[in-house]
C-alpha positions, 0 to 999 in steps of 0.5 A: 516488454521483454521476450525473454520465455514469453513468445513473440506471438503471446506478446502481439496477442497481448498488445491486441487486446489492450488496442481493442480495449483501448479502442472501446475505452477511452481514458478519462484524463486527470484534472488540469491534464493540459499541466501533466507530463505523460510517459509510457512503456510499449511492448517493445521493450524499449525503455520509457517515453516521457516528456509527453504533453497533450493539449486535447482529449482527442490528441490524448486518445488517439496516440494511446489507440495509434501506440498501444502502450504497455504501461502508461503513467503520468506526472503528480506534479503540475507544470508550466511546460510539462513537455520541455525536454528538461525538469528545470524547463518544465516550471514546476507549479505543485504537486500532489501529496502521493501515496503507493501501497504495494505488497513488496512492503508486506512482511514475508510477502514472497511467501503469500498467494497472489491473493493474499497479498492483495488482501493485506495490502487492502488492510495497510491501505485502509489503515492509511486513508482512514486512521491517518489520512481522514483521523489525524490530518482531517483531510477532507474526503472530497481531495482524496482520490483512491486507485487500484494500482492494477497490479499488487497496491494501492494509491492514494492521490490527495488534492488538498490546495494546502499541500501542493506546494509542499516540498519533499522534507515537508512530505517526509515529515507526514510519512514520518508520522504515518510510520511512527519513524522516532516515536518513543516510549516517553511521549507516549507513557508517563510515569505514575507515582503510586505511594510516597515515604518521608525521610525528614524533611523530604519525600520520595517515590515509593512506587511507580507504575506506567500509565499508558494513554487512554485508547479514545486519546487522539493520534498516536498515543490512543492508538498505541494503546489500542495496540497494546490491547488488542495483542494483550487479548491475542496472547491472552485467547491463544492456545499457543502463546509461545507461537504468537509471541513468535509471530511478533518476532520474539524469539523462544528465550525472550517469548518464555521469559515475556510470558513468566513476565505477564502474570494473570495479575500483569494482564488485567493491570495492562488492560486498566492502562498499567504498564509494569516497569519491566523493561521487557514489557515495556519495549515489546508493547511500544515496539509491536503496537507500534507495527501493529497501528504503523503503515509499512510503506516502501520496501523499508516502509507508503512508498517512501521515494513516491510520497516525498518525490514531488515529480513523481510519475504514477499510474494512469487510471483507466490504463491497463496495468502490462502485467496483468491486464487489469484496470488502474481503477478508481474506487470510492471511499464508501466501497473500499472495503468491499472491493475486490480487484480479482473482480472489479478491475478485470476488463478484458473478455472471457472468450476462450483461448488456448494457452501452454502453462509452464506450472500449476497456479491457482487463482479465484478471479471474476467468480471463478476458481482457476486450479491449473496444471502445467501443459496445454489447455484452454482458458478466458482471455483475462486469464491468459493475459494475466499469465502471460504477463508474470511470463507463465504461459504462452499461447499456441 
């Protein structure tokens, strides 16, 4: 951890409380840990220790108690010699199939509270476990693991047998999927002929319209029709279509011109699965259902680099995450919904402690509204550790 405005007293301070946590938490280990490689960051500051193996429990818990690490990860990939110095020596065997949510993926996420960020996020990554991941792979729910991240995301950690020999095009390929990379409008529409006239001996079209799939349709074809629906009722029930047409990124000229496009007659004909040939209709219902039902994962797009890496460090779970204090906690697909990581992954104690806040913040964590002011005062000590890790407040 990098001083930098934060005092070296706020930094003992911390790394106190994760010893004591520590002390009184052990970590569970992953699976098969003997096959892992462990790495870790401690409050020095002085880069990553990695190439780490452990062939015991206690071996593992009792380095972590001695070290107190900052941040502490470990390796997706399974191996042979998870300690040897050099990839190649470590003998890889497989991997898991890894995916990291984060809210630096959001759109315009710099502009978002805290917990607004982490409340998107939760929407991107339930979208992924359970349109994707369960729907169109049909994975089985006992090879999935999901994790809070302990800072701003979310990861997924699938285990299926299948997939962990997987190489990394292979991997892109189901990322590829999940986005929606190269999806276009012929594979997902197709043209109807409405009426035909004769010229002789032959025949033409007379009319054309184009059908969209039906929404119960599997994959990507229903839900781009479910899409579509869903933001034709959005325009359709807003009191400013102009604005939410905005929203999707249309500019005021081409949301004026959309919206002279989309008649009364045009709304129901889209409803019944009716696209127009209007060009423009065309491609800004392709274009928004596909951001609307897409995962975005990477600052592109589930984190790109994570989910094709097959030696891919991730976040230890039952660790605590440095610049928050809070748990990288497992979570259960029936409680997904409802969890609530301001709550549920906050472990460090409440007793109070006085700490100097260099700007106002506001923030609902374990029940309670926090509405600080800049200056010194008196708060929990999760609280505190919270602060001090995104380097706004020191402790006096």
């Amino acid at each position: 951890m990098n001083g930098g405005l934060i005092s070296k007293e706020s930094i003992e301070f911390v790394k106190n409380r994760f010893k004591e946590y520590y002390e009184k938490n052990k970590i569970v280990l992953p699976d098969r840990f003997g096959r892992r490689e462990f790495a870790f960051v401690f409050f020095t500051g002085k880069g990553m220790m990695r190439h780490l193996g452990f062939e015991k429990k206690d071996e593992f818990n009792n380095f972590v108690i001695e070290n107190v690490p900052f941040h502490a990860y470990y390796s997706s990939a399974y191996y042979k010699k998870p300690a040897a110095p050099t990839m190649q020596e470590k003998n890889w065997m497989g991997a898991e199939l890894i995916f990291d949510l984060d809210s630096d993926h959001l759109q315009n996420a710099e502009k978002l509270s805290y917990e607004k960020q982490l409340d998107l996020v939760k929407e991107e990554f339930y979208k992924l476990v359970n349109d994707f991941l369960l729907n169109d792979f049909g994975f089985d729910k006992k090879y999935i693991e999901l994790y809070f991240s302990g800072g701003r995301g979310y990861h997924c950690h699938v285990k299926d047998p299948k997939i962990l020999s997987l190489d990394s095009s292979e991997r892109r390929e189901i990322v590829d999927y999940i986005t929606g990379r190269d999806l276009i409008d012929r594979l997902v529409f197709h043209e109807h002929i409405t009426g035909v006239r004769r010229y002789g001996n032959r025949t033409y079209a007379k009319g054309k319209t184009l059908k969209m799939p039906t929404p119960d349709e599997p994959g990507w074809r229903g839900r781009i029709s479910r899409g579509i629906i869903e933001i034709v009722n959005e325009i359709k029930l807003s009191k400013d279509p102009i604005n939410k047409l905005k929203e999707y990124g249309v500019s005021q000229t081409d949301a004026e011109k959309l919206l002279d496009d989309l008649s009364e007659e045009r709304f129901e004909r889209i409803k019944e699965g009716k696209l127009d040939q209007s060009e423009t209709i065309r491609k800004f219902f392709l274009n928004n259902a596909l951001r609307k039902t897409a995962v975005s994962m990477s600052a592109g797009e589930t984190d790109e680099p994570v989910t094709c890496d097959i030696k891919r460090l991730i976040r230890l779970p039952g660790s605590l995450h440095g610049k928050t204090g809070f748990d990288v906690a497992e979570i259960s697909l029936s409680k997904l919904k409802d969890f609530n990581p301001l709550d549920d992954t906050v472990v460090l104690p409440e007793y109070p402690i006085k700490v100097d806040l260099k700007d106002s913040f506001n923030i609902k964590m374990k029940g309670e509204e926090f509405n600080l002011k800049p200056g010194k005062q008196e708060i929990p000590t999760y609280l505190a550790v919270f602060l001090i890790g995104r380097k706004m407040a020191n402790i006096i």
